[in-house]
C-alpha atoms as a printed R data frame, in Angstrom:
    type eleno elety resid chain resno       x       y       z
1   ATOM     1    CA   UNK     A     1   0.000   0.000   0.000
2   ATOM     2    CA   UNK     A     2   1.492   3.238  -0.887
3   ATOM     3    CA   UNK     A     3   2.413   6.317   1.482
4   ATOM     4    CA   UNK     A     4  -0.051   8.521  -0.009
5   ATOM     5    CA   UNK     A     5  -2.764   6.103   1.182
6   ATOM     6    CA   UNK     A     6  -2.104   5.725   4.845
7   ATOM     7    CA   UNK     A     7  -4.242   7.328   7.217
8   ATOM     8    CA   UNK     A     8  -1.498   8.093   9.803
9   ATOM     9    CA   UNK     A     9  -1.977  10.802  12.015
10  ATOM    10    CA   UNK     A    10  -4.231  10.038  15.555
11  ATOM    11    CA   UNK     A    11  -6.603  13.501  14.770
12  ATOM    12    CA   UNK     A    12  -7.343  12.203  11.535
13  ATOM    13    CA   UNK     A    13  -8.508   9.121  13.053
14  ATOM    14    CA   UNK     A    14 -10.514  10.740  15.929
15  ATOM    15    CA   UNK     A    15 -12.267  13.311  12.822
16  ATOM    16    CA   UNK     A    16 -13.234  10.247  10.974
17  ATOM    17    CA   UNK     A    17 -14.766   8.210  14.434
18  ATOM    18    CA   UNK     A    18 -16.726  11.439  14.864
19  ATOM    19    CA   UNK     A    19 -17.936  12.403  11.688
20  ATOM    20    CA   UNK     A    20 -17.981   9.439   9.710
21  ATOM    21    CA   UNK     A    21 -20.466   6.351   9.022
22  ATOM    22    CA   UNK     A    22 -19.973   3.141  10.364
23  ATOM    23    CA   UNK     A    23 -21.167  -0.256   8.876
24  ATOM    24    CA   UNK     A    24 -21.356  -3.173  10.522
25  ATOM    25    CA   UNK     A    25 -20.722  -6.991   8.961
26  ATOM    26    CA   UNK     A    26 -19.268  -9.957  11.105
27  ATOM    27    CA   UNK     A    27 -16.277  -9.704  11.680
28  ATOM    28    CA   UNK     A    28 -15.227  -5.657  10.413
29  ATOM    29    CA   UNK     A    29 -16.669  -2.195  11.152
30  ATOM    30    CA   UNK     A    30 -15.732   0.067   8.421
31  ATOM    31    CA   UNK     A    31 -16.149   4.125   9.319
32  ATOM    32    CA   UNK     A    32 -15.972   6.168   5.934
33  ATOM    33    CA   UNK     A    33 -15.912  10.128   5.573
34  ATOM    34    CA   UNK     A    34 -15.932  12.208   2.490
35  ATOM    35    CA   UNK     A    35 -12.204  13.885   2.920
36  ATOM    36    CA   UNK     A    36 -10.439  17.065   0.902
37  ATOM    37    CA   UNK     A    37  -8.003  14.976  -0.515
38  ATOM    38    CA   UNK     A    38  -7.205  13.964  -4.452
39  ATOM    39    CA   UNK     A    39  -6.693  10.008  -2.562
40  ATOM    40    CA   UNK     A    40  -8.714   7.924  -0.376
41  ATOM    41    CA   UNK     A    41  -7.231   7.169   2.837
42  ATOM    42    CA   UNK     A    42  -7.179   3.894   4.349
43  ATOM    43    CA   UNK     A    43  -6.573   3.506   8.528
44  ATOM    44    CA   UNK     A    44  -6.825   0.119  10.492
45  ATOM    45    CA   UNK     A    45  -7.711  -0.313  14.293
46  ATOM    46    CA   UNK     A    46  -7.189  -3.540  15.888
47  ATOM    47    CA   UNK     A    47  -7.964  -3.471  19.760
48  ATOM    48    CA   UNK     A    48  -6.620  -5.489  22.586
49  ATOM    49    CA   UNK     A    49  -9.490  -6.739  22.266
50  ATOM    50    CA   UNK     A    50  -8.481  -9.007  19.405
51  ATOM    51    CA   UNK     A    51  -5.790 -10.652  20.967
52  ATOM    52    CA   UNK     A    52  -2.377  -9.810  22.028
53  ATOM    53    CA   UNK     A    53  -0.035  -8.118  19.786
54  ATOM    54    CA   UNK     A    54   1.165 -10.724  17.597
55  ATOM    55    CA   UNK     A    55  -2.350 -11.932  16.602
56  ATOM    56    CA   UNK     A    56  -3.355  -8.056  16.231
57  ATOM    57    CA   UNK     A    57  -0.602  -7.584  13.805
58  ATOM    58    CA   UNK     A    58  -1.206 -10.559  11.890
59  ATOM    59    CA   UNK     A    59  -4.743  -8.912  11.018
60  ATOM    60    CA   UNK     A    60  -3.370  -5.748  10.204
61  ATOM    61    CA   UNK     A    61  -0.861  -7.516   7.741
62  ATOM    62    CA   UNK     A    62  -3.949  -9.240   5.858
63  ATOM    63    CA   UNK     A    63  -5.895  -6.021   6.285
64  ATOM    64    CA   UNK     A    64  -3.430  -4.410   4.146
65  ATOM    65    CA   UNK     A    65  -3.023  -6.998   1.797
66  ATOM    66    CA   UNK     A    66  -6.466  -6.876   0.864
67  ATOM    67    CA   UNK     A    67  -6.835  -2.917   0.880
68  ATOM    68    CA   UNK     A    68  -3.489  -3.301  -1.389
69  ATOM    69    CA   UNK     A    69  -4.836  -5.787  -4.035
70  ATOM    70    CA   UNK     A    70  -8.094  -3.424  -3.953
71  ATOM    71    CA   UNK     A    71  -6.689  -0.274  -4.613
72  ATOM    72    CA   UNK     A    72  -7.638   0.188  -8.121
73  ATOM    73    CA   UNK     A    73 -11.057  -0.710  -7.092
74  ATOM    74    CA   UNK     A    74 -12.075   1.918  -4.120
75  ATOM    75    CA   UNK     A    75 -13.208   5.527  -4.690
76  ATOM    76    CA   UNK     A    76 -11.136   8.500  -4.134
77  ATOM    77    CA   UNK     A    77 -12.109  11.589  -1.745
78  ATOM    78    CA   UNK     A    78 -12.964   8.876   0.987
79  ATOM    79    CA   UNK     A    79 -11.208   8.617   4.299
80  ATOM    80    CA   UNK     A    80 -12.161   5.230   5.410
81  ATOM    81    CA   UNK     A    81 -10.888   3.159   8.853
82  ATOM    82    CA   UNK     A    82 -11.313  -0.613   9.112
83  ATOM    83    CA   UNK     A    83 -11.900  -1.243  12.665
84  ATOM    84    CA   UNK     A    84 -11.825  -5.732  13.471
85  ATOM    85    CA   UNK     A    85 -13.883  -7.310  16.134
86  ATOM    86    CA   UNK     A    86 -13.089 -10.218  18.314
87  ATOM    87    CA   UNK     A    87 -14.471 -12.794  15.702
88  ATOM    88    CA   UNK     A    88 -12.223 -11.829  13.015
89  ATOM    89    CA   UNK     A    89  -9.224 -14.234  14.718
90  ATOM    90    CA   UNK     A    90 -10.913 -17.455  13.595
91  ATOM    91    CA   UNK     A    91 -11.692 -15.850  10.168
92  ATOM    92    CA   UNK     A    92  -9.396 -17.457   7.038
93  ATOM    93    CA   UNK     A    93  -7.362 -15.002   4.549
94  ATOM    94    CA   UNK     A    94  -9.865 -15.677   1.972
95  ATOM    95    CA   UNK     A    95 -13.313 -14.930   3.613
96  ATOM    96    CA   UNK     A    96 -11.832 -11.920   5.152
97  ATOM    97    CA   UNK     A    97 -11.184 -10.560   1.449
98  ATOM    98    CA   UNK     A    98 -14.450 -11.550   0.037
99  ATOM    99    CA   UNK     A    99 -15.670  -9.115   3.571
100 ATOM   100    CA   UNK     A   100 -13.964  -6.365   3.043
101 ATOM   101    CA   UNK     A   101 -15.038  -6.620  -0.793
102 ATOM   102    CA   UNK     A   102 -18.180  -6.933   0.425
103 ATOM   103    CA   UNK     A   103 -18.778  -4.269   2.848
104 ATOM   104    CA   UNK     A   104 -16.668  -1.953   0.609
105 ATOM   105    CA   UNK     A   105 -19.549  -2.602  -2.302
106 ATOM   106    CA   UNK     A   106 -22.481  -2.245   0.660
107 ATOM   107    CA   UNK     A   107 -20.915   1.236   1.833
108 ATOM   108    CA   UNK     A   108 -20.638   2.143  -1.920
109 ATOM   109    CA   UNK     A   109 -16.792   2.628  -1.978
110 ATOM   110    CA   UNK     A   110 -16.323   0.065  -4.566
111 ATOM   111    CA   UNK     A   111 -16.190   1.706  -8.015
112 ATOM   112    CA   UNK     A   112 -18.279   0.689 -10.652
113 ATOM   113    CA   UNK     A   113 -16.543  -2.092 -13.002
């Protein structure tokens, strides 16, 4: 994922839990914003929720994967934070993308093919 798509800084996070949208699926909550930018930006929240910190950044290494393989795909001007639950530890690599896919396409992120 490149540079230009990381949401990095902690008040950029804290505008987009504020003023953003949140959908729900099983095991993701994706918040989305409209932001000023030419790029979407892409955060990711794992609690300690999750598990410790080796299992937390095991998600955030598929998390990225996926967003990475999807770039092409998801609409610019959005700020958007993928934020895991508790469930998503038993989840396999390959239901996770078909998820995010999936709640990207429900939130109307995904662009049009």
């Amino acid at each position: 994922m490149k540079s230009k798509n990381k949401l990095k800084k902690r008040k950029q996070f804290n505008w987009t839990f504020k003023n953003g949208k949140s959908v729900h699926s099983k095991n993701l909550v994706i918040v989305y914003n409209k932001n000023k930018g030419k790029d979407f930006k892409v955060g990711f929240s794992v609690t300690k929720k999750v598990g410790k910190a080796v299992v937390r950044n095991k998600i955030k290494r598929r998390l990225k994967e996926i967003v990475s393989k999807l770039t092409s795909n998801i609409k610019n001007y959005y700020t958007i934070i993928l934020v895991a639950k508790p469930s998503i530890v038993d989840c396999k690599f390959v239901d996770l993308q078909s998820e995010v896919e999936l709640i990207l396409k429900k939130t109307n992120l995904f662009k049009e093919i």
